[in-house]
Every structure is written in C-alpha cells, then in structure tokens.
Phi, psi and omega in degrees: 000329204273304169303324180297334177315300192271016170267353191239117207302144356282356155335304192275021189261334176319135159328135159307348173249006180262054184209359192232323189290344188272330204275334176269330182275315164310344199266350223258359137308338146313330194290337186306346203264005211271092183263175193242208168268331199282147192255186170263076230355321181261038162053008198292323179190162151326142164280152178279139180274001145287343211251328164274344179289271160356302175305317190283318184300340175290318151324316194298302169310312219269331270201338206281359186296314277223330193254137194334145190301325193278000159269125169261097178317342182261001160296307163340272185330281176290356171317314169292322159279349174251005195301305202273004179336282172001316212257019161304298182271309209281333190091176163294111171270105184266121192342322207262012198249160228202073179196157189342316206293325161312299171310350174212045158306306163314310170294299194308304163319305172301291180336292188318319192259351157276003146262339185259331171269349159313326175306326194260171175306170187278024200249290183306297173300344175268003195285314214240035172227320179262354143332294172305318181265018146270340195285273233273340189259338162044080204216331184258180183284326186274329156317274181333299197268009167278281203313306185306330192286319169328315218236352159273330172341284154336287184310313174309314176304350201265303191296329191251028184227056197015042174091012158015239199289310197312295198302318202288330203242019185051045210263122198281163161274004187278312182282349159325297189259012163247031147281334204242343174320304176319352219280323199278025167261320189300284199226122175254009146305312172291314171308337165285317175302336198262339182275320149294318160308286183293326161333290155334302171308326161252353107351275204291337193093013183255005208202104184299136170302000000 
C-alpha cells in the first residue's frame, strides 16, 4: 500500500528523496499496530509501541533533572523515538520470555533495521541506524540513560497496575532487578527510586521474591 502510494502522481513529481522520506514515515504507521504486554493504567488493553515511544520520551523531559551532566537529553529523545521502529517487521519481544522467538531477537531485529531505515536516503539512514545500535548497545551516557528510562515505563504500568504483567505471567523481583541493574550506572536517583518501588511491590504481594 505504501509504495502504491508513492507511485501516484503528485508523488512523483516530488525529489527522489523526499519520496523515500515520505515513504519511512508512512511505513512508520505500522508501529501504532505493534502491541506490548503492559496494559494501560485504566487496564482497557495493551499499549502500543507509539504509544510507549511517546510516553518515554516524556520520561526523558520530565526526568533530564535526574541524568548525568555528560547526558543530551535531545539525543535521549531521539534515541526513544526511534528505539522500537525495528520491531514493525521483528514484533514485540517480552523482557521476560524464554523461547526461540527470543532467542533470535537480536537477528530479527538486525534484519528489521536494514530495511526500515533502508527506506530513507543514505544520509538519513546511516544517521537513525546508527543512533539505533547505540541505543541497543547502551555502551555511552546517552544509550545508558534512554535504556533505564526503557526499561521504568514498564515498571510503572506494572507497579500502579497491582503487578500488571509481574502478577500475570509470574515474574520474581530477582528477575526484576536484573533486568534494571544497569539503571544505577545510569542515574542512581533512579535506581533508588526503582529499588523502592519493587521492594514495595513485594510488600504488597504484587511482584513475586
């Protein structure tokens, strides 16, 4: 549908490259269809990976107090808006699960982003690609503090949603917090902030020891 699009006059009257940039934004309407595990605070459905790429970037804003001087929160950003692009073609992957479809997440992904960033000029495409393996690799102060935000989203839906996913699919605080440990390299405001919250959570019974 997306190519039939750009084949039809007043497209084609358009620059070859705004015509591969219209053609990566259209495509980049699939992700509204991409769903996640985390329900939405009033439980109605699942969230959307736009819907979570948008929430986190508001983390970042709300949040940029919170992260190391040598962090640009607006590389954070985009980093956030384009982290989950990948999973359009690759799906969803849930942090806790332990099957093939995981196990080669990593390749689906690599596939995914040589094609979807393949769509824009080469300018463009080595820009948000290699944005993206910095992102995946969490190896810089910016990586680092976009993955801990990545990876509190979740936790919030979970924790104010009586243990959401932690309760459905049984999920311990052991595994909990070695999914999130890196967080206290990042911000160790957070990391605290986050050691309470599950401490609490297993308190309460919503989040297995």
């Amino acid at each position: 549908m997306t190519q039939e699009l750009l084949l039809q006059p007043p497209l084609t009257s358009f620059s070859a490259r705004m015509q591969q940039q219209i053609q990566f934004i259209l495509e980049l309407d699939k992700l509204k269809h991409v769903m996640r595990r985390s329900m939405l605070l009033d439980q109605s459905r699942t969230e959307n990976d736009a819907e979570h790429s948008w929430h986190l970037c508001m983390l970042a804003i709300v949040f940029a107090e919170l992260a190391g001087p040598d962090v640009n929160i607006a590389r954070v950003i985009r980093m956030l808006l384009i982290h989950d692009i990948v999973e359009i073609d690759a799906g969803d992957t849930f942090i806790y699960e332990e099957s093939p479809h995981a196990a080669n997440q990593n390749m689906r992904e690599n596939l995914a982003a040589q094609r979807i960033f393949g769509l824009l000029p080469d300018d463009l495409r080595d820009e948000l690609w290699n944005l993206w393996r910095e992102f995946e690799e969490k190896n810089t102060p910016d990586a680092k503090f976009a993955a801990s935000l990545d990876r509190i989203q979740p936790l919030f839906l979970n924790y104010f949603n009586q243990g959401g996913t932690w309760a459905r699919y049984g999920v311990s605080s052991a595994q909990v917090k070695d999914k999130q440990r890196f967080i206290a390299d990042a911000s160790q405001p957070l990391w605290e902030m986050v050691e309470t919250l599950i401490a609490d959570a297993v308190e309460r019974g919503m989040l297995k020891t």
